[in-house]
Each structure stands twice: as structure tokens, then as C-alpha cells.
C-alpha positions as semicolon CSV with decimal commas, in nm:
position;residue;x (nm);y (nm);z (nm)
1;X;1,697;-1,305;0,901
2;X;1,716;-0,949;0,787
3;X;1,541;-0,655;0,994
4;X;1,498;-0,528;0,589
5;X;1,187;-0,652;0,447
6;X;1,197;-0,433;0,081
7;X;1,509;-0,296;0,004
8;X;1,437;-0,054;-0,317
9;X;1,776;0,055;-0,443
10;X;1,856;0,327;-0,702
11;X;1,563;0,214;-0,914
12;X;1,488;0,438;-1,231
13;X;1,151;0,357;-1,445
14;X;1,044;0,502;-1,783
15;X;0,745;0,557;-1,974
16;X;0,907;0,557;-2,323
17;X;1,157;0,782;-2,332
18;X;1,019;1,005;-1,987
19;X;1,211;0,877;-1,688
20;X;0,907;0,933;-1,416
21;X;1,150;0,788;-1,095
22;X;1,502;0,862;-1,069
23;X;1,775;0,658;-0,869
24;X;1,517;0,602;-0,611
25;X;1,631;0,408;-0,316
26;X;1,380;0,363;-0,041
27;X;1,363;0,024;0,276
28;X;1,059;-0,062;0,457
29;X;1,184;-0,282;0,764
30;X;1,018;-0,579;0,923
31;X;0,689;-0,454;1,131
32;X;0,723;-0,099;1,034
33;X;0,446;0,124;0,863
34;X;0,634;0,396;0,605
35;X;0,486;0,609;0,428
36;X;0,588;0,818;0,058
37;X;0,430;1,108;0,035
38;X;0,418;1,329;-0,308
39;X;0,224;1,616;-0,493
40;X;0,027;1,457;-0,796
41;X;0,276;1,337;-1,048
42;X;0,548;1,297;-0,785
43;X;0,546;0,915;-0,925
44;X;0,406;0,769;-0,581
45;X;0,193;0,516;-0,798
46;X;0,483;0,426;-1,054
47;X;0,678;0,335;-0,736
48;X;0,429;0,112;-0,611
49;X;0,371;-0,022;-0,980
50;X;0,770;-0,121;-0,988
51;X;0,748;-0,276;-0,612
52;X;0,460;-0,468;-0,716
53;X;0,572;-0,618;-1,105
54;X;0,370;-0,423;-1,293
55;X;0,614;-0,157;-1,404
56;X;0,954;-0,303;-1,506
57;X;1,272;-0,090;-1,419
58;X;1,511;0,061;-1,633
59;X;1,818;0,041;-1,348
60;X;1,858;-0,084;-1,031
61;X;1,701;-0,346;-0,766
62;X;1,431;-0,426;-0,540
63;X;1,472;-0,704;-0,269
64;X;1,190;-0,850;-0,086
65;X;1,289;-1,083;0,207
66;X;1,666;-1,108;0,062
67;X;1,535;-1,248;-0,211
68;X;1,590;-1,007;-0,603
69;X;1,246;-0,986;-0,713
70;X;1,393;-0,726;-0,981
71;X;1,270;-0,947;-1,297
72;X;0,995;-1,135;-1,091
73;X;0,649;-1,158;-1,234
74;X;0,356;-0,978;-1,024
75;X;0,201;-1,310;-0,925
76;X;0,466;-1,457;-0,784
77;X;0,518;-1,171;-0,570
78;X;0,196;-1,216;-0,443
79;X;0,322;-1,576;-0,372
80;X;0,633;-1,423;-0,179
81;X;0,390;-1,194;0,021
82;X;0,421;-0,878;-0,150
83;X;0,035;-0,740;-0,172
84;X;-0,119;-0,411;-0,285
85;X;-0,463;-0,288;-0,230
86;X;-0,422;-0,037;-0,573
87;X;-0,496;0,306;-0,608
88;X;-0,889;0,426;-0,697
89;X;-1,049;0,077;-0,498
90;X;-1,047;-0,120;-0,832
91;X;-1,249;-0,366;-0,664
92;X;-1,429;-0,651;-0,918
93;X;-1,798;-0,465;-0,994
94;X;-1,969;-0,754;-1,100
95;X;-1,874;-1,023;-0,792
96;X;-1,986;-1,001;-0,479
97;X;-1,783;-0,909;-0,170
98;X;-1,722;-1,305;-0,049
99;X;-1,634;-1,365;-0,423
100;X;-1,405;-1,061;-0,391
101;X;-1,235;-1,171;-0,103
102;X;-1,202;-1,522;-0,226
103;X;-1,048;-1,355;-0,535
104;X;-0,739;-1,253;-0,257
105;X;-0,668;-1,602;-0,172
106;X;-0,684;-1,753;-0,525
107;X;-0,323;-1,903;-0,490
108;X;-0,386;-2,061;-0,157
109;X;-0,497;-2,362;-0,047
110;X;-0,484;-2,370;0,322
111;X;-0,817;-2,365;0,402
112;X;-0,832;-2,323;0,724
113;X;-0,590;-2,062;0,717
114;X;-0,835;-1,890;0,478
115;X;-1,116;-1,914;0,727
116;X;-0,893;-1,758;0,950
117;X;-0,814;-1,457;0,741
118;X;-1,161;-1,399;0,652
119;X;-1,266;-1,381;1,011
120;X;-0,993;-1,125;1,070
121;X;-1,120;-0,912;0,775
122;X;-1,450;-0,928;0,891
123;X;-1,367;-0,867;1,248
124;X;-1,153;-0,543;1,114
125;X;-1,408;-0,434;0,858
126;X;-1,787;-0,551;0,976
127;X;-1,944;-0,368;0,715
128;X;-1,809;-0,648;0,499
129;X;-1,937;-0,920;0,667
130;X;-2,304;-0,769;0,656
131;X;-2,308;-0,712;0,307
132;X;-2,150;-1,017;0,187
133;X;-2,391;-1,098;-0,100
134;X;-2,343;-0,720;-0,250
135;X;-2,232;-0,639;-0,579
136;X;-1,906;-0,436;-0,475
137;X;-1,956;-0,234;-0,788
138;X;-2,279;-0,125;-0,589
139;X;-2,091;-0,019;-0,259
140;X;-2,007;0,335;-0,159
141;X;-1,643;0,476;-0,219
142;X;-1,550;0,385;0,153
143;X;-1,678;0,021;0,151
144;X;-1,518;-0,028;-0,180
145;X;-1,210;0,062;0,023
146;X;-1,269;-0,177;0,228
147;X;-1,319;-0,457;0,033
148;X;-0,978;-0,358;-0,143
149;X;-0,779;-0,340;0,144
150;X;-0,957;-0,705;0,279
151;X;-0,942;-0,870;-0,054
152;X;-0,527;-0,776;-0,058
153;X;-0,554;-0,932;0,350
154;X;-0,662;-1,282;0,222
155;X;-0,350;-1,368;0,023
156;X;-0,221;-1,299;0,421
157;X;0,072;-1,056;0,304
158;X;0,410;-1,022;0,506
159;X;0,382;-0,613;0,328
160;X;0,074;-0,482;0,208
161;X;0,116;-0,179;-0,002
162;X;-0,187;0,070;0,004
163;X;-0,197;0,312;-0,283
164;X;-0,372;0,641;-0,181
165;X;-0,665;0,467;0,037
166;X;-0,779;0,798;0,160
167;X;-0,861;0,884;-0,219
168;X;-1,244;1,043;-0,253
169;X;-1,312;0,947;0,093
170;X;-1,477;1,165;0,356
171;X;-1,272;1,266;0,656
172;X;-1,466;1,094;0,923
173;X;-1,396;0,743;0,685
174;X;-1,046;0,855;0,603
175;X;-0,989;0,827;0,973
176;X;-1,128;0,533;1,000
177;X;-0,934;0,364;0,733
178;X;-0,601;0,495;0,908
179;X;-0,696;0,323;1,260
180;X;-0,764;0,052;1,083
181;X;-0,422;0,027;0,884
182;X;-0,258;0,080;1,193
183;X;-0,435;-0,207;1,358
184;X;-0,325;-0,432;1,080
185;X;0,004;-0,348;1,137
186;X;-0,032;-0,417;1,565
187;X;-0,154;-0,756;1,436
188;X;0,197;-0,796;1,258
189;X;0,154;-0,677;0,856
190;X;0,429;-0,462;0,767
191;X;0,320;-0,185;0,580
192;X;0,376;0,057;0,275
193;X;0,122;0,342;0,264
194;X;0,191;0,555;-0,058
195;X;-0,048;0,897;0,031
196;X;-0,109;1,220;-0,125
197;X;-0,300;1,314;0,247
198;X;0,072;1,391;0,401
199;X;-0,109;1,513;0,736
200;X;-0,272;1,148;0,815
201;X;-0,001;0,993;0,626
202;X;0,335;1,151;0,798
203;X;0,073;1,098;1,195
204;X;0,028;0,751;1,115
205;X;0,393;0,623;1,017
206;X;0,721;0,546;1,190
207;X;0,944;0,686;0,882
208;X;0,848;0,833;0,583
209;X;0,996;0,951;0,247
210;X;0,954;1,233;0,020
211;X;0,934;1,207;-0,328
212;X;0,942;1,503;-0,598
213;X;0,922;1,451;-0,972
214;X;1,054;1,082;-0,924
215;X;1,341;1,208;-0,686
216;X;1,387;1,098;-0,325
217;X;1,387;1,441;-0,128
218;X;1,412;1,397;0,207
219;X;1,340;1,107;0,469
220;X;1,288;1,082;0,854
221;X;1,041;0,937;1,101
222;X;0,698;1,073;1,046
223;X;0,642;1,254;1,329
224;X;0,964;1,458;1,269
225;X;0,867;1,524;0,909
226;X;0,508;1,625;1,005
227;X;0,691;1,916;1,177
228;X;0,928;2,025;0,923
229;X;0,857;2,375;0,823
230;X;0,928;2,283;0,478
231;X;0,720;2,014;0,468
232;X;0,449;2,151;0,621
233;X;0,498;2,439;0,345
234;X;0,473;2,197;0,059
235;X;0,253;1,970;0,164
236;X;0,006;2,044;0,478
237;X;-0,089;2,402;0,383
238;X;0,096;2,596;0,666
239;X;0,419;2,721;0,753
């Protein structure tokens, strides 16, 4: 078995004739947290769109568990393991939160597995076991969040990919959210954390890349990065 859990090599994706990524190559290894930070329109999102199925890629190759998932449709990914929680919550307004989270493990049928999962969402987000019965299109920005991040958790993902989940949140719940990512990784999800918030971002992950108008420019562990004078320039606000 292969420390590599997504290997993304020299990928390129269009948008009709605009190439928005550019020979990017990026690996995410088993029980790791990295993080791809960007300025808006770095193409942060169109690399999670590619990882994920939903964008299809002009060159290259993406590898998830040594298996090519390069042509693979998005549901079978899921199938593989390969979940995101997507950028701006996109939770389902009209269904409650249990009929959200039972919307995650649609393509299982271990059910006592599933009872297991939704005890560990509840017991990371308890929030979402008290409002259960809500509409989630009724739910504040941060629960909303939540559910998205817990409804991705029930299809039990070896890599969850998290799409800006700081976005429109205040910084006392944008904290929160990043303990809690990192205590779904202790409990052994690898994860992919794509984040325009390069301070919590670059604190919370062991390596990190840096991506600039689809272009891969530089990569390092996070805590080294989060002290780069040039990063820090770009991207935190101080030299």
C-alpha cells in the first residue's frame, strides 16, 4: 500500500478555450491534512472540481488509492472514498438536517456502520444533533457549514476535500470549524482543505501548496510557509 493517497499530476483544465490550471501536480499522503491556498481566481475551486469529477481535464492524471480515476464519474468517486463538502455550504434547503445527512450515505448500506457515523457527526458537531428536524435552508451560515462538512462524513471518506469552509463565517466559528477539521483528521480522515484564509489554513496543515493563476508556485510544510516573507506579503497582509 502506497503512503500516496491522491496523486494529481500535471493536470491542465479549460473553460472553453481559457486554460484556468496549468500542469498542476499536487499529492496529499495517507493521514495528512494539506492545504492550497490562492487569491480569488487562483483556480483553488476548479482544482477541487477536477479531483472530485466534476471538471474533466484537458492533460494529465489524478490517482486516488493507485487506482486512475482520470475519466471516473463523480459518484463513483464517492464510492472509492473521495468526498467534498463544496464551496458556499450548498446544503439541500428544503430537507431537514437527518434527511441531509442521510443524503451522505445514499450509496451505503451498512447500517450499522451508518449509525456509527452519525453518532460521530453528532458527537463532533452537537448543534446538529439538536436541531435535527430543521430546515437546513433555515440554519445560520456556520451551521450550514456544519451540516456540509457532516453530510460529506456519512459516505465515511478515506479524503474529504473542504472547499473554502471558513467562507462568510465569523472568526470565533471559523476557529471552530478548523479544530474541528483537525479532529477529523486525529480520528483518521485524510484531508484536503482548499482556503482563501492562508493564516488558519497554512497553522492548521502539515504541507501546503501555492497556487497562482492555475500555476503551482511554491510548496512546503505549513508552518514553514506561514513564515515565508513572501507569503506572508501576498497572502497574510504583512511582511
Amino acid at each position: 500500500m502506497s503512503d500516496l493517497l491522491l496523486e494529481i499530476d500535471d493536470i491542465s483544465v479549460k473553460y472553453g478555450r481559457i486554460e484556468a490550471l496549468h500542469g498542476v501536480t499536487i499529492t496529499v499522503g495517507r493521514g495528512e491534512i494539506v492545504a492550497l491556498i490562492g487569491a480569488n481566481g487562483a483556480g483553488k475551486s476548479t482544482t477541487m472540481r477536477a479531483i472530485s469529477g466534476l471538471r474533466p481535464l484537458a492533460t494529465g492524471a489524478i490517482r486516488f488509492d493507485g487506482t486512475d480515476i482520470s475519466r471516473m464519474p463523480a459518484h463513483k468517486r464517492v464510492g472509492l472514498g473521495l468526498c467534498q463538502a463544496p464551496e458556499g455550504r450548498g446544503v439541500f434547503p428544503g430537507m431537514t438536517v437527518m434527511e441531509n445527512l442521510d443524503m451522505g450515505a445514499y450509496g451505503r448500506r451498512d447500517r450499522a456502520g451508518i449509525r456509527e457515523d452519525l453518532d460521530r457527526v453528532f458527537g463532533l458537531f452537537p448543534r446538529l444533533a439538536q436541531r435535527k428536524g430543521q430546515l437546513g435552508g433555515t440554519m445560520s451560515g456556520g451551521e450550514q457549514q456544519m451540516l456540509t462538512i457532516g453530510r460529506a462524513l456519512m459516505a465515511r471518506p478515506q479524503l474529504l476535500l473542504l472547499d473554502e469552509p471558513s467562507m462568510g463565517l465569523a472568526p470565533m466559528l471559523i476557529k471552530q470549524i478548523f479544530t474541528i477539521i483537525k479532529e477529523i483528521n486525529a480520528q483518521g480522515t485524510t484531508v484536503l482543505v482548499v482556503e482563501q484564509n492562508a493564516q488558519q489554513a497554512l497553522a492548521l496543515a502539515d504541507r501546503a501548496y501555492v497556487l497562482e493563476t492555475g500555476r503551482i508556485v511554491g510548496t512546503g510544510p505549513g508552518a514553514e510557509l506561514l513564515h515565508d516573507p513572501a507569503v506572508r506579503e501576498a497572502y497574510l497582509g504583512a511582511v
